[in-house]
N, C-alpha and C positions, 0 to 999 in steps of 0.2 A: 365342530365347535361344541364344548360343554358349556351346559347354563350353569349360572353362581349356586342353583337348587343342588345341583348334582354334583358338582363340586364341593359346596358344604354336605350333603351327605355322603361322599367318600373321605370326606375326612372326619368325619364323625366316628363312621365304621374304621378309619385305619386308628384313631385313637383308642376307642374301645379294644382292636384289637391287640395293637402293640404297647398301649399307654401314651397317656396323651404327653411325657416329654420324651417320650424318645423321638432323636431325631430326624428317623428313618418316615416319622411321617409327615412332616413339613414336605422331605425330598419328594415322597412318593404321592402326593398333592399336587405341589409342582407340575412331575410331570403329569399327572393328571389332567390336570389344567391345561397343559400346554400339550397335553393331545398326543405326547411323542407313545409309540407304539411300548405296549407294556411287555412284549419279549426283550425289545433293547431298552428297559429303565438302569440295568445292573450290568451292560456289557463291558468288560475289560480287553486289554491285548491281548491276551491270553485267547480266548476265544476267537481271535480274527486270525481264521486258519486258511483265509482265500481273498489274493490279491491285497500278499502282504505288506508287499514292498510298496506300491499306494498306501498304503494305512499308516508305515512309517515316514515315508519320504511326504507324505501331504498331509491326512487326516493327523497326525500327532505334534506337527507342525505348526500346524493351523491352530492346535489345541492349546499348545504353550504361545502361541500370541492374540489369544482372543481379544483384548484389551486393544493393541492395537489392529485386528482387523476389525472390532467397532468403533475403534476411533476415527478410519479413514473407509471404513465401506468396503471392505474386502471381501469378495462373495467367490463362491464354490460351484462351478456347474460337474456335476459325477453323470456322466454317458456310460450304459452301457445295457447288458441285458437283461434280462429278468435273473435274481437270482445271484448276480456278483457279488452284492453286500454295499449297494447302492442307501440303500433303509437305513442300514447299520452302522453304515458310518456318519448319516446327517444324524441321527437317532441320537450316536456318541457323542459329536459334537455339541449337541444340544443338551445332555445330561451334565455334559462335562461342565456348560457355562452356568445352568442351572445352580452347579453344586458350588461354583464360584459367584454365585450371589447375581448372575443376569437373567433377563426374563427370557422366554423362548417362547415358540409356537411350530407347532408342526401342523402341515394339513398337505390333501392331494389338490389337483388344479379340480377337479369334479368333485368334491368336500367343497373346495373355495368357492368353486361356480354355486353349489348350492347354498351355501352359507348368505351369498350375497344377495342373490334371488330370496329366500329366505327375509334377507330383512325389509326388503319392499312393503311387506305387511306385518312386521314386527320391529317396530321402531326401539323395543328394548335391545333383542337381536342385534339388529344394527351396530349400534355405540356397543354392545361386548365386540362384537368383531372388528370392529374397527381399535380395540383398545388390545386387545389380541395381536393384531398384523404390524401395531406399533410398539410389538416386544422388541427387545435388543437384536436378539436373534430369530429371522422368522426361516423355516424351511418350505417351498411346496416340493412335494414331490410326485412322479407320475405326469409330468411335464408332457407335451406331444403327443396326446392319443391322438388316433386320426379323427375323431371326432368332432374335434376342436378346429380342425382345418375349415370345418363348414358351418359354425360357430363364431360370426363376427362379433358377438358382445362379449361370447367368454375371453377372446384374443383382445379385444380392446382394453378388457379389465385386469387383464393380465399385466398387457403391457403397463397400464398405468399405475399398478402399485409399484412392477418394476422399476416404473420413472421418478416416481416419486422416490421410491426408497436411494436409489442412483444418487437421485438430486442433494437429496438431507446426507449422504454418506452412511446408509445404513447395511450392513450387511446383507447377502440373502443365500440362503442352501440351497440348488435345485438339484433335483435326480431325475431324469430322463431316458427312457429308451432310447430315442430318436439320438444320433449322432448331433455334432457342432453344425455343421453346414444345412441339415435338414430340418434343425430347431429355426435357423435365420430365414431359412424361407418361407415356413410354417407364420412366424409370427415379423416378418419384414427386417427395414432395416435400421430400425431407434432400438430391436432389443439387441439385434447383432452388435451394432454400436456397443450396447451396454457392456454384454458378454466380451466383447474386444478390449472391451476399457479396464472396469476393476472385477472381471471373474475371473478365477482360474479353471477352465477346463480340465478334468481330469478323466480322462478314458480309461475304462476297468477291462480287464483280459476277458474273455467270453468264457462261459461255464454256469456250473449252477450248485452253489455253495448249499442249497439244501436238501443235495445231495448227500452233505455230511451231515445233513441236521436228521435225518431218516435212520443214518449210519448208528446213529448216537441215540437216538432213539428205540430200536432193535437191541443195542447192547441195556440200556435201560430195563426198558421192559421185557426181553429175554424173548422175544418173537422170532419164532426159527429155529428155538435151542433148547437147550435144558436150563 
């Protein structure tokens, strides 16, 4: 979570830099603010050159009915392993709503665990986070570390924003290592319920997509060549 300090000074610095009307820095504020990772603020199809056929058949799907999946709560859980392009696609979804005029937030469940912890003694803290997790779109991702399995507060608090958001009809993005079955035992059976009800599960093929990001990288910078 960024504070309003930090926030108004990156937008200060993105106006200086690009001019304070161009619109590129509202966007790039935005996601600022909403935490989504700054490799994917500018990601297109074009670049999702792994576990394609997911990105069409679901991520792009999901893209053109945002409206209605925050109208009714429509949430996303993406399983899979490190590296599949799990980031990337909650990342896209999230710029994509942004740029259609919705709030988002992205955070990991260990960002949120600390975030929350955090405001125990920062009552400002607090009220941002809480005014954050009730963007339009919120994502956590990084779901299921084993961690957490021995962690009854962080699993409590997990579960209860999930309930809460369930309840009001709010969307949620999650991205997980851990498989479908191992996330429900991990955290019981009010989130399986949830996940059973309005998420869609989506399992991503195994590999590791930045494999190509190294590839592309080397042709970049010319490392190995002439």
């Amino acid at each position: 979570m960024r504070s309003e300090g930090e926030c108004d000074a990156f937008g200060m610095a993105m106006a200086e830099q690009l001019g304070e009307d161009d619109p590129r820095v509202g966007y790039r504020l935005a996601c600022f603010e909403a935490c989504v990772p700054r490799t994917f603020w500018n990601v297109s199809s074009v670049q999702v050159t792994y576990n394609e056929s997911v990105f069409r058949s679901v991520v792009v799907r999901y893209r053109k009915r945002l409206k209605r999946a925050l109208r009714d709560g429509y949430s996303l859980l993406f399983v899979g392993d490190n590296g599949v392009g799990k980031t990337m696609f909650i990342s896209y979804l999230l710029t994509q709503a942004i740029k259609r005029g919705f709030t988002a937030y992205y955070t990991t469940l260990t960002m949120l665990d600390a975030d929350i912890k955090r405001g125990f003694r920062d009552r400002e803290a607090d009220l941002r986070l809480q005014a954050l997790l009730d963007s339009d779109f919120v994502a956590i991702d990084e779901v299921g570390k084993e961690s957490y399995k021995r962690d009854g507060y962080t699993a409590s608090q997990f579960e209860s924003f999930l309930k809460r958001r369930y309840d009001d009809g709010e969307p949620v993005l999650l991205g997980s290592n851990a498989a479908h079955d191992d996330l429900c035992k991990m955290y019981g059976a009010t989130v399986e319920s949830m996940i059973d009800g309005r998420y869609q599960v989506v399992s991503l093929e195994p590999g590791d997509c930045r494999r190509t990001h190294k590839r592309q990288m080397k042709r970049a910078m010319r490392f190995g060549g002439k």
